[in-house]
C-alpha positions as CSV (number, residue, x, y, z in Angstrom):
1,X,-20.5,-0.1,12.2
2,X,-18.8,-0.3,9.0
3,X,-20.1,1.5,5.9
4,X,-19.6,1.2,2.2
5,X,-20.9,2.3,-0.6
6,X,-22.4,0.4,-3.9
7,X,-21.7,0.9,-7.5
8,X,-24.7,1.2,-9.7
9,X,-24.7,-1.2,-12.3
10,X,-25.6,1.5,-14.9
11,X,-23.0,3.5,-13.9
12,X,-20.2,0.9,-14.3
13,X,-20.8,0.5,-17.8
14,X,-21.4,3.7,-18.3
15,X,-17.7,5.0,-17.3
16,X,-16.6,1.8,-18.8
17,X,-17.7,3.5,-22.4
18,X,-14.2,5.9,-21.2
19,X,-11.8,3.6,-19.5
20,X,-11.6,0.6,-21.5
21,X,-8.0,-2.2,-20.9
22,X,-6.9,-0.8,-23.9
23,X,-3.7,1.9,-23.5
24,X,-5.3,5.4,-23.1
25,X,-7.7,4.8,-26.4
26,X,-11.5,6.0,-25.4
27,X,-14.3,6.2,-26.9
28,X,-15.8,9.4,-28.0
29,X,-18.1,11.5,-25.9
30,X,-20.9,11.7,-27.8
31,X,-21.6,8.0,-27.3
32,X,-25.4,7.5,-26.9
33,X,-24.9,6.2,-23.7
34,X,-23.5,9.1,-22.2
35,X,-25.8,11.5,-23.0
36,X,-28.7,9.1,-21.5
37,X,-26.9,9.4,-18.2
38,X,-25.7,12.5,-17.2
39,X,-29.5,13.9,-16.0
40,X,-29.2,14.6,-11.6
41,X,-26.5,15.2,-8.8
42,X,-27.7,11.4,-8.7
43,X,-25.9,10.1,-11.4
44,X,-22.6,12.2,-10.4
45,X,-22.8,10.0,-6.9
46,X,-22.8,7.1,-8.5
47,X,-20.0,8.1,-11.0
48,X,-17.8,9.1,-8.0
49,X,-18.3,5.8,-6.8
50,X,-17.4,4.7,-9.5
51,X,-14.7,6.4,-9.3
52,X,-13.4,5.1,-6.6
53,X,-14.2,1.0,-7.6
54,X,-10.8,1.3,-9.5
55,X,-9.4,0.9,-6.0
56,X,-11.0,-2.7,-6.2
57,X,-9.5,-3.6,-9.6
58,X,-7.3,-6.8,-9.9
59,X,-6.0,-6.0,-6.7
60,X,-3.6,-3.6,-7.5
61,X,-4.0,-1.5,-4.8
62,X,-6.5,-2.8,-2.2
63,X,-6.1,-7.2,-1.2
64,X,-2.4,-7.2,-3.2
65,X,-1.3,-4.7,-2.0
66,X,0.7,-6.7,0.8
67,X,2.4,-8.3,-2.2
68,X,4.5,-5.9,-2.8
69,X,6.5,-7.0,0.1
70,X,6.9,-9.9,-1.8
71,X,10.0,-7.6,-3.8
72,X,11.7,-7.2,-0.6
73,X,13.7,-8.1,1.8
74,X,10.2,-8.8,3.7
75,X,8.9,-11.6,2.0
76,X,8.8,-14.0,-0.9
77,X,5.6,-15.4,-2.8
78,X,5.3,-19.1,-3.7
79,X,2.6,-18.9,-6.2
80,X,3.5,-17.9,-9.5
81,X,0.0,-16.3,-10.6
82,X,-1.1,-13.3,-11.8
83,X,-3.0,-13.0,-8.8
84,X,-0.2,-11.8,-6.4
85,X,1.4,-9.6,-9.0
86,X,3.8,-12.2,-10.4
87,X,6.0,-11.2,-7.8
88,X,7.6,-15.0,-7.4
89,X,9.0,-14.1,-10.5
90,X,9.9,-10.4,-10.4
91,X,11.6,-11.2,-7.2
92,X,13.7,-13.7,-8.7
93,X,14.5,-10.9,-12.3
94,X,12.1,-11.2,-14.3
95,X,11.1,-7.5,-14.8
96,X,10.0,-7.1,-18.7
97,X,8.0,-5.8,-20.9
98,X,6.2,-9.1,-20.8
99,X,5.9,-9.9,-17.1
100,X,2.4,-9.2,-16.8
101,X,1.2,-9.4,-13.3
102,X,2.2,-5.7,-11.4
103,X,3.8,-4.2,-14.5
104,X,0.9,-4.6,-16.2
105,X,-1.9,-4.1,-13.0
106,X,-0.6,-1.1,-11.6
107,X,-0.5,0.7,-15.1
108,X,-3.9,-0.7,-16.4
109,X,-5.5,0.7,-13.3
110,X,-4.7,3.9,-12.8
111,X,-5.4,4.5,-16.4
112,X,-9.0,3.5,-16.0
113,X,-9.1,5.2,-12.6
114,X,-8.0,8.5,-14.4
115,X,-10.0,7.7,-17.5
116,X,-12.9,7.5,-15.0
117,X,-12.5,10.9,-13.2
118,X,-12.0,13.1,-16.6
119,X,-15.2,11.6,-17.3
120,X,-17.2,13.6,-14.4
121,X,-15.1,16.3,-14.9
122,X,-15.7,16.9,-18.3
123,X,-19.8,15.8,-17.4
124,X,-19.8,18.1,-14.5
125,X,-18.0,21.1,-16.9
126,X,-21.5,20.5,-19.3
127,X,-23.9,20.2,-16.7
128,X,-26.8,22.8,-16.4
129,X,-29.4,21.2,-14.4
130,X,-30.0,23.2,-10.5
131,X,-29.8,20.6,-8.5
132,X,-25.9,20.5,-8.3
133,X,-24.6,23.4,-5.9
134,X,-21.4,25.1,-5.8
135,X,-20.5,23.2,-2.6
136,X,-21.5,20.1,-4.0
137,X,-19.5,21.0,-7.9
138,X,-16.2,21.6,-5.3
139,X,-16.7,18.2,-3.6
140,X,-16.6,16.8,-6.9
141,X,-14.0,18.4,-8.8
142,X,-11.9,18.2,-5.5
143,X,-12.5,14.1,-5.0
144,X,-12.0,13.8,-8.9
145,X,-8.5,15.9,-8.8
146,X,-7.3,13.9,-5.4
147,X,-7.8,10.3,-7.3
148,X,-6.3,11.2,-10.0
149,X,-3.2,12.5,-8.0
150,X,-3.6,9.6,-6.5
151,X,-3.3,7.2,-9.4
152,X,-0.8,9.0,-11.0
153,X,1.3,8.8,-7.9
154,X,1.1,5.5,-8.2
155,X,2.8,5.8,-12.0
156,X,5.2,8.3,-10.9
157,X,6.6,5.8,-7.8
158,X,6.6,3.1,-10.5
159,X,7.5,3.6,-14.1
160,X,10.1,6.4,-15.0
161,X,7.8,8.0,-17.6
162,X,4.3,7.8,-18.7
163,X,1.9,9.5,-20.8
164,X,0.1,12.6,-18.6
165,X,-3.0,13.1,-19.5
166,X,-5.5,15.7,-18.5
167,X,-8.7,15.6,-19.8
168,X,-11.1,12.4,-21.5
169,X,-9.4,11.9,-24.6
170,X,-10.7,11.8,-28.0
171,X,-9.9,9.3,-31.3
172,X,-7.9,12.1,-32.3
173,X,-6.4,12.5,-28.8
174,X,-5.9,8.9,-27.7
175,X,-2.5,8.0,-29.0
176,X,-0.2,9.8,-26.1
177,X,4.0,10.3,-25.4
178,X,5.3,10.2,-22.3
179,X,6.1,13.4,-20.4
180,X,9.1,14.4,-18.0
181,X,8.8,13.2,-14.8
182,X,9.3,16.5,-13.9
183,X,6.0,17.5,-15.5
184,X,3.9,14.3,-13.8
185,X,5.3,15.2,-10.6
186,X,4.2,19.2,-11.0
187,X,0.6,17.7,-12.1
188,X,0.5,15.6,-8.9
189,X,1.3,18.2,-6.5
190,X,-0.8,20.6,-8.3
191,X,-4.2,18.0,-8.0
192,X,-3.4,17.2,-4.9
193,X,-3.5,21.3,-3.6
194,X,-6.5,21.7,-5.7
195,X,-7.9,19.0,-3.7
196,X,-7.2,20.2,-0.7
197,X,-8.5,23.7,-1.3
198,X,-12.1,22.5,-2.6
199,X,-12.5,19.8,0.0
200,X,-13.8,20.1,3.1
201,X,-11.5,19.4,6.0
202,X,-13.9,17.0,8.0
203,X,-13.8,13.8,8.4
204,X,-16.8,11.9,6.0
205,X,-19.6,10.1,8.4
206,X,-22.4,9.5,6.9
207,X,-22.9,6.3,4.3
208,X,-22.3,8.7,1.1
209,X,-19.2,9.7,1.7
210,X,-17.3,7.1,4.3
211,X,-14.1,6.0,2.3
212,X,-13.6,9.2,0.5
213,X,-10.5,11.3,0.4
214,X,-10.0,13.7,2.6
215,X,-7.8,16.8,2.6
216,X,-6.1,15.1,5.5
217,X,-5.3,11.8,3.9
218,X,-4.6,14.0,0.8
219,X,-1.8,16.0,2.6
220,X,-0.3,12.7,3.5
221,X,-0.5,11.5,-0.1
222,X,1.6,15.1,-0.8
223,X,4.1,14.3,1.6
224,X,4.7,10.9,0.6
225,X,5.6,11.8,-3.2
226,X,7.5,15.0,-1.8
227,X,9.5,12.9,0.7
228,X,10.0,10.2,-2.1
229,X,11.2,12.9,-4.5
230,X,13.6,14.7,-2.2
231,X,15.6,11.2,-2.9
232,X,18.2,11.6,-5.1
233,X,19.4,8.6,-7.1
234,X,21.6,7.6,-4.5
235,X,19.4,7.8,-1.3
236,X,20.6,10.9,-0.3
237,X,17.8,13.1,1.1
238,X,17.6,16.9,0.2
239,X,17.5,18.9,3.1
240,X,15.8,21.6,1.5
241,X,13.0,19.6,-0.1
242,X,12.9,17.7,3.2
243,X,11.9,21.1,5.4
244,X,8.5,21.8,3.1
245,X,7.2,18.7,4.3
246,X,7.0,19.1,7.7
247,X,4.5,21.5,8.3
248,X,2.6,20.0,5.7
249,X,2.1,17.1,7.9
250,X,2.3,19.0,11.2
251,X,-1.0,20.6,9.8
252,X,-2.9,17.4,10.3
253,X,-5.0,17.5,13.1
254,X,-8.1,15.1,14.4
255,X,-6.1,12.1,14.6
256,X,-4.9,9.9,16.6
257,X,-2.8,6.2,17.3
258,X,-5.5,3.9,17.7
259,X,-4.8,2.2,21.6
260,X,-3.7,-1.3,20.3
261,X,-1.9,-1.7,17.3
262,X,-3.6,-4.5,15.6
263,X,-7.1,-2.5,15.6
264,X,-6.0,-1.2,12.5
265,X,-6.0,-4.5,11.1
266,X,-9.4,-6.4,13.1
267,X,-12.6,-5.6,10.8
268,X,-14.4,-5.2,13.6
269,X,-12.5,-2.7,15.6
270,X,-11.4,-0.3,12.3
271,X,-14.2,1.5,11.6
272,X,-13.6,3.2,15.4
273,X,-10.1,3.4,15.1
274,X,-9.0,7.2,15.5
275,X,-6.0,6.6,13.7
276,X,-6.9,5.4,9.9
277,X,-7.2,8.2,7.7
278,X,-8.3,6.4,4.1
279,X,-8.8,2.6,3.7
280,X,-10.4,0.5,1.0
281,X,-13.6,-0.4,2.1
282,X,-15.0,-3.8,2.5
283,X,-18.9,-4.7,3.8
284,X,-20.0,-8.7,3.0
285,X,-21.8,-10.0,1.5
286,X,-21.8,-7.4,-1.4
287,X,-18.3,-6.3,-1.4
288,X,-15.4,-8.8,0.2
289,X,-12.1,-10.0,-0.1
290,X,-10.1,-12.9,-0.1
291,X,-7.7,-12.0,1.9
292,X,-7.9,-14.9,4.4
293,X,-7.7,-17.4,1.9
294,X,-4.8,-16.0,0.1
295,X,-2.4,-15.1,3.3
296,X,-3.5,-16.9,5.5
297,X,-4.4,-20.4,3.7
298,X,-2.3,-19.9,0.5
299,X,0.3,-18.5,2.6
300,X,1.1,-16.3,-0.5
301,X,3.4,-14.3,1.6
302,X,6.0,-16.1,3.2
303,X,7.9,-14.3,5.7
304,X,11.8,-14.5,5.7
305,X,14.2,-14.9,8.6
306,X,15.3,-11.3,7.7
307,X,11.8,-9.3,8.8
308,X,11.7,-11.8,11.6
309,X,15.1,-10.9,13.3
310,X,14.2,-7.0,13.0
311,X,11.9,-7.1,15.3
312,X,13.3,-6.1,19.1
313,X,12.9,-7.8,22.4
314,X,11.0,-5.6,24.8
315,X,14.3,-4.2,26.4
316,X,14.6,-2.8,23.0
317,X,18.2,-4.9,22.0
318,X,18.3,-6.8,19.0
319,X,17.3,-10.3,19.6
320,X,21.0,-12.5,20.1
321,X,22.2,-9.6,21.1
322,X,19.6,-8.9,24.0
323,X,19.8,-10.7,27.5
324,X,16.5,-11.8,27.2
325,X,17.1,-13.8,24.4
326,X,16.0,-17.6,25.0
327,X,18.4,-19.7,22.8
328,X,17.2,-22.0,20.0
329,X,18.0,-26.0,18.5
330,X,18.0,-24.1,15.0
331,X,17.5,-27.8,13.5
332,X,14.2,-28.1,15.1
333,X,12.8,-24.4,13.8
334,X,14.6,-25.0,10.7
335,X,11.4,-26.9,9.1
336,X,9.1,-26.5,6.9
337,X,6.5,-29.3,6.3
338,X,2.6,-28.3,7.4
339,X,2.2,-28.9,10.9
340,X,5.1,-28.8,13.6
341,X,5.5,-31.4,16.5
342,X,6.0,-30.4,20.0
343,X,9.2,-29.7,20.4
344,X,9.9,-27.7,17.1
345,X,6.7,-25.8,18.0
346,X,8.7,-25.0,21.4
347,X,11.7,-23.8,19.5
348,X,9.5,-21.3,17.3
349,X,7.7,-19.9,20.6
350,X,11.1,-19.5,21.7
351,X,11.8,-17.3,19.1
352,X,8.8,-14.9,19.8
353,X,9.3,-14.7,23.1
354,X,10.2,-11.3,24.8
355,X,9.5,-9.6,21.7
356,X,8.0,-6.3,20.6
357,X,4.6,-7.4,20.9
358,X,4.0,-6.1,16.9
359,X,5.8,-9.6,16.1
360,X,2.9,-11.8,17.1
361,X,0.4,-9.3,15.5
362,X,2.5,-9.2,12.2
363,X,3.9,-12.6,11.4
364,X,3.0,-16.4,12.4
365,X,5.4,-19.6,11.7
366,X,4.1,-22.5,10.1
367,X,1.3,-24.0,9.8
368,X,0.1,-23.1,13.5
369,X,-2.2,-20.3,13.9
370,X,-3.4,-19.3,17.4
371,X,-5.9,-16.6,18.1
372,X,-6.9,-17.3,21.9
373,X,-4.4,-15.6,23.7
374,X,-1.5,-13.4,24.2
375,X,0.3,-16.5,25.4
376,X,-1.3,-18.8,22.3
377,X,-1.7,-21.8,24.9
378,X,-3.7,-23.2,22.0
379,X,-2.5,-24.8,18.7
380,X,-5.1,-24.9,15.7
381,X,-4.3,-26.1,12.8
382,X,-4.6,-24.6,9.5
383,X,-5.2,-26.4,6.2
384,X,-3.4,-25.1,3.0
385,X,-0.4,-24.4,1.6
386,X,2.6,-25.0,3.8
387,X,5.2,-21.9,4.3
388,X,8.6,-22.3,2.7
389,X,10.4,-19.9,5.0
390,X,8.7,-21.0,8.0
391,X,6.8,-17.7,8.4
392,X,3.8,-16.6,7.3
393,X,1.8,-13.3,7.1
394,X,-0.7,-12.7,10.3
395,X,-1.6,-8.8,9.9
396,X,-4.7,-8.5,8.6
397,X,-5.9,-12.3,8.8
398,X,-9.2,-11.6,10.9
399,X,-9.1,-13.8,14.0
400,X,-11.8,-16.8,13.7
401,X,-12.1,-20.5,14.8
402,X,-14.1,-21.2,12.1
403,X,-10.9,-23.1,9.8
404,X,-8.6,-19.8,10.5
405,X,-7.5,-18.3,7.7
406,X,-9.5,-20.4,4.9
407,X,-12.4,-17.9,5.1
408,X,-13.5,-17.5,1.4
409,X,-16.0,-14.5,2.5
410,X,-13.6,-11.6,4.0
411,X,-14.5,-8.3,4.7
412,X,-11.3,-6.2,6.3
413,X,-10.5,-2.7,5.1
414,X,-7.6,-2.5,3.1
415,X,-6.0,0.3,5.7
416,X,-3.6,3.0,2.9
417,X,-3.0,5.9,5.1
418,X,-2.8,6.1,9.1
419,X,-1.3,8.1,11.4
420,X,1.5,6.2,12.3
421,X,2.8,6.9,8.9
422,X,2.7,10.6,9.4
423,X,4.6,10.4,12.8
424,X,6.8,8.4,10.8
425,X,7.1,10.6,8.2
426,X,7.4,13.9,10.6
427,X,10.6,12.0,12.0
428,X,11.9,10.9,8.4
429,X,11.9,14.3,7.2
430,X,13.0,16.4,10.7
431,X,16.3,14.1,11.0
432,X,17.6,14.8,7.3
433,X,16.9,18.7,8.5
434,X,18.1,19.3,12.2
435,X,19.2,16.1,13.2
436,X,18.0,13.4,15.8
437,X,15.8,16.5,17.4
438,X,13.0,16.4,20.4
439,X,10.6,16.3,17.6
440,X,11.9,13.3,15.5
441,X,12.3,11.5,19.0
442,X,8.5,12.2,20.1
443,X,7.6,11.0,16.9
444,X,8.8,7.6,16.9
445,X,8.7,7.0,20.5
446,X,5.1,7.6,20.4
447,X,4.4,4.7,17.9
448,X,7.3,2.3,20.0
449,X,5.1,3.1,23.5
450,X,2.1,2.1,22.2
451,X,3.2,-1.3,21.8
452,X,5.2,-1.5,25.1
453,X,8.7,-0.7,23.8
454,X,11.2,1.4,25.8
455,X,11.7,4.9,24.1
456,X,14.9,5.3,21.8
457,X,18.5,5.8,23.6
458,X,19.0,9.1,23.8
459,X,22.4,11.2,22.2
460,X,21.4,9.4,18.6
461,X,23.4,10.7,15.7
462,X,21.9,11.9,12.6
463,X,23.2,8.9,10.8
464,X,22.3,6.4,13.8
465,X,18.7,8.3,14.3
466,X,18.0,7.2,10.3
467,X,18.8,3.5,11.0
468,X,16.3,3.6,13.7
469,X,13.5,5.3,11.9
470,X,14.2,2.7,9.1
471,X,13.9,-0.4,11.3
472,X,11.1,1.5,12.8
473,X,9.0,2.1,9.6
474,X,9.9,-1.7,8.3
475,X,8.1,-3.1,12.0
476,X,5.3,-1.0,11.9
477,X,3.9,-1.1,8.1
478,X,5.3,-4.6,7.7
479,X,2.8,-6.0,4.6
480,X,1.2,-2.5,4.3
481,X,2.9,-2.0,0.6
482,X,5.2,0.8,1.6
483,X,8.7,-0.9,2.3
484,X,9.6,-1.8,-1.4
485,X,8.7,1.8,-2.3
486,X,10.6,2.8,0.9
487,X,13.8,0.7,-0.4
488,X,13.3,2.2,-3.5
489,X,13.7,5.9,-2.0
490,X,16.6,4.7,-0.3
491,X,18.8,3.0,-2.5
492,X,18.7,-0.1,-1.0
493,X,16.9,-2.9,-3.2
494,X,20.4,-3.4,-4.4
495,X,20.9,-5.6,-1.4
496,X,18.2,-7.9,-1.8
497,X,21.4,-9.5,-4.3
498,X,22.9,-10.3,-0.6
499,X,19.6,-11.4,0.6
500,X,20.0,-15.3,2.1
501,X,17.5,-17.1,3.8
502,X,18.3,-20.3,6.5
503,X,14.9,-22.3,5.8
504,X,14.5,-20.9,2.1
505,X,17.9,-22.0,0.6
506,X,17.1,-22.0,-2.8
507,X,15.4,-18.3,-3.1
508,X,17.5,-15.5,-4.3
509,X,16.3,-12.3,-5.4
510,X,18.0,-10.4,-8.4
511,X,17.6,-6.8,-8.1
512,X,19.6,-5.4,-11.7
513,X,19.5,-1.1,-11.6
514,X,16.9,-0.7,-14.3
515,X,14.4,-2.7,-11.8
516,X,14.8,0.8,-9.8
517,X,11.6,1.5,-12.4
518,X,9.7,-1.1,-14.3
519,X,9.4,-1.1,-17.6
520,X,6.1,0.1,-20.0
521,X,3.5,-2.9,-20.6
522,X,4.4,-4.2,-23.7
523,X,0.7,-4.6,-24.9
524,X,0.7,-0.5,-24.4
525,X,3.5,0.4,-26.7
526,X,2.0,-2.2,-29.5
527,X,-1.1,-0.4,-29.1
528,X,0.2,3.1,-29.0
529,X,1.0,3.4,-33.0
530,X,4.3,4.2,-32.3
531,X,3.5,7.0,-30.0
532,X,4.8,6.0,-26.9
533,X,8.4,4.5,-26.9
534,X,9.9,1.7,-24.3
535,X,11.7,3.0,-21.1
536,X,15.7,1.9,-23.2
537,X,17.0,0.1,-20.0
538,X,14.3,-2.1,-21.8
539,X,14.5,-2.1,-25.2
């Protein structure tokens, strides 16, 4: 049964007096309200959960967070809105100051979310009362030091340089500089150990703490900046840097892949799936999403021809390439208006056919949405916006005949770490050490079996064993907001300027070298009295 916890009201505006919209100003401690608050381990509960609300901020990083597909070579977005990030328009250049949507989201949030924690920690430093134990002063210190690692990961991955701060700020203190992102990554990695020391290494079951971090989830956090920042401007991997992440991952232990794929994604089979290790949690009525509206009404991720063609048939060959290929009339699938006839329906089941079965769980194509069978011998049709690609977005629309995908009223976890990413990451990192090793080949043939695909050919180079694991992370987390951040440590966004699309003619992403980190929110630097300076690829 799923669990989540609920914010106080009092607490919300309570933190609120220390994590306003505005830049890093705050309000000082010694506001009224504050000292009225801070009386029981009580009130620290409901701060933590406070705590972690951020996580259901403007979307950020919870029901967007498919969006940022939208930047790659995934995906495109048809709805120019704040909503989905303004990614329609970043994908298409426009990456300023002024963009608003993400540049502006992602900053604004971890702010508050880091705002929030310094308040506990600097509550929990003056606290005197008994009822607060040295087990339970670790759990807090340790969840407070793991979000803020985490939402300062989030900065580092993003912008090239932001202000790092430390501790609730002050009027006098407010007004911050960037630091090095040398010195944010040092603060990350150092949270993120502190975490893991004071936590304990359990999984959270009861109601109080289900959705927390734990040090598991946290040592995948660690591996992901460390893997991320072993990178170098080029997308050449450090060896070096490479080799401490593996037995930081290997450590992991009590988890496992979930049987079917998709269980990560069906509400009502994730709270029992072994394999997620943190998700944002969602429990209607009191805390939902919109998720089925948005991708699977609004279609707000439109799947390109390019995802669609990575995906395998089940002898493991590229589709054209593969013998089990069923050929196509590529001027029936090539529509695009609402609902299909007959025969163009035929021509897009062609297209799915013999196909690693993560296709159908990932990606639908028009306006057609079946649910009924692994064969779909049913057709129900969807209202809403029609795709302009052809594809659309099925991971995690929940399954329903009830109008599919229009549900206003969602309630599917937001899934951020499984374990499929750390097999993923154990082969990542082992093949820029040692080559296409036994261990790199257990690690990704583990995730391919579990969804019926043949194991890779053995004799794989070191080069040709990187491809793979590429194709292989891009299938599996498809819409999981990890393969623009993925193209980012790779050096590859530069050929989304290549990028063409047979349905979507008139899309074409612009990827320019400064877009490698997005610029500072304009309405930050006005704010910052001259403090904080622009990034100069956008001055």
């Amino acid at each position: 049964m799923k669990k989540i916890v609920y914010i106080a009201s009092i607490c919300l505006a309570t933190l609120s007096l220390s994590s306003c919209d505005g830049f890093l100003q705050k309000d000082p401690t010694a506001n009224p309200s504050q000292a009225s608050f801070w009386k029981s381990k009580a009130d620290f509960d409901y701060a933590m959960t406070a705590c972690y609300s951020s996580f259901y901020d403007a979307g950020a990083y919870s029901q967007m967070t498919s969006c940022f597909d939208n930047l790659t070579n995934n995906s495109a977005c048809q709805h120019d809105e704040g909503t989905y990030g303004k990614t329609k328009t970043m994908a298409l250049g426009d990456i300023t100051p002024h963009s608003g949507g993400f540049i502006d989201d992602v900053y604004r949030v971890a702010y508050k979310g880091i705002a929030r924690t310094h308040q506990v920690l600097f509550q929990l430093e003056n606290y005197t009362e008994g009822d607060i134990t040295e087990e339970d002063r670790n759990l807090f210190i340790g969840q407070c030091k793991a979000l803020r690692g985490y939402f300062y990961h989030w900065l580092y991955l993003c912008y090239k340089e932001v202000p790092l701060v430390t501790e609730l700020l002050t009027l006098e203190t407010m007004y911050q500089p960037k630091a090095s992102r040398a010195d944010i990554y040092t603060q990350i990695i150092s949270d993120f150990d502190e975490a893991i020391r004071l936590l304990p290494d359990v999984s959270y079951s009861d109601a109080e703490l289900d959705g927390r971090m734990t040090p598991s989830a946290i040592k995948v956090l660690k591996a992901k900046l460390m893997i991320f920042n072993a990178y170098d401007e080029n997308g050449n991997a450090d060896p070096n840097k490479m080799k401490e992440v593996i037995p930081i991952l290997e450590a992991i232990q009590g988890y496992t892949l979930a049987e079917n794929f998709n269980e990560n994604f069906i509400s009502a089979k994730q709270q029992t799936s072994p394999e997620i290790m943190f998700s944002v949690k969602y429990l209607a009525p009191n805390r939902t999403n919109s998720i089925d509206l948005y991708f699977g009404a609004w279609k707000s991720n439109m799947v390109l021809r390019d995802l669609v063609d990575e995906f395998e048939c089940i002898d493991g060959l590229a589709w054209g390439e593969s013998p089990l290929t069923i050929p196509v009339d590529e001027s029936l699938v090539n529509t695009t208006d609402g609902a299909l006839s007959d025969q163009q329906f035929t021509e897009r089941e062609k297209l799915f056919a013999n196909r690693d079965k993560r296709m159908r769980e990932t990606i639908w194509h028009s306006n057609v949405l079946q649910f009924s069978s692994p064969e779909f011998p049913d057709k129900i049709e969807l209202s809403g916006n029609a795709t302009l690609t052809g594809f659309s977005m099925l991971k995690w629309v929940q399954p329903t005949k009830s109008i599919p995908g229009y549900s206003t009223i969602s309630e599917q976890d937001i899934v951020l770490i499984r374990y499929a990413h750390v097999l993923l990451m154990i082969a990542e990192a082992e093949n820029e050490v040692n080559g296409a090793t036994k261990k790199v080949y257990d690690a990704v043939n583990a995730i391919r079996t579990r969804v019926g695909q043949p194991n890779l050919p053995t004799g794989l180079s070191k080069e040709e064993m990187r491809m793979r694991i590429r194709k292989e992370w891009r299938v599996e987390t498809a819409f999981e907001g990890l393969h623009y951040f993925h193209m980012k440590q790779w050096n590859t966004l530069q050929d989304l300027n290549n990028l063409k699309d047979p349905f979507y003619v008139s899309f074409q992403p612009v990827f320019k070298p400064q877009f490698q980190f997005w610029p500072l929110p304009q309405s930050e630097i006005d704010k910052a009295n001259g403090i904080l300076v622009q990034n100069p690829l956008y001055k």
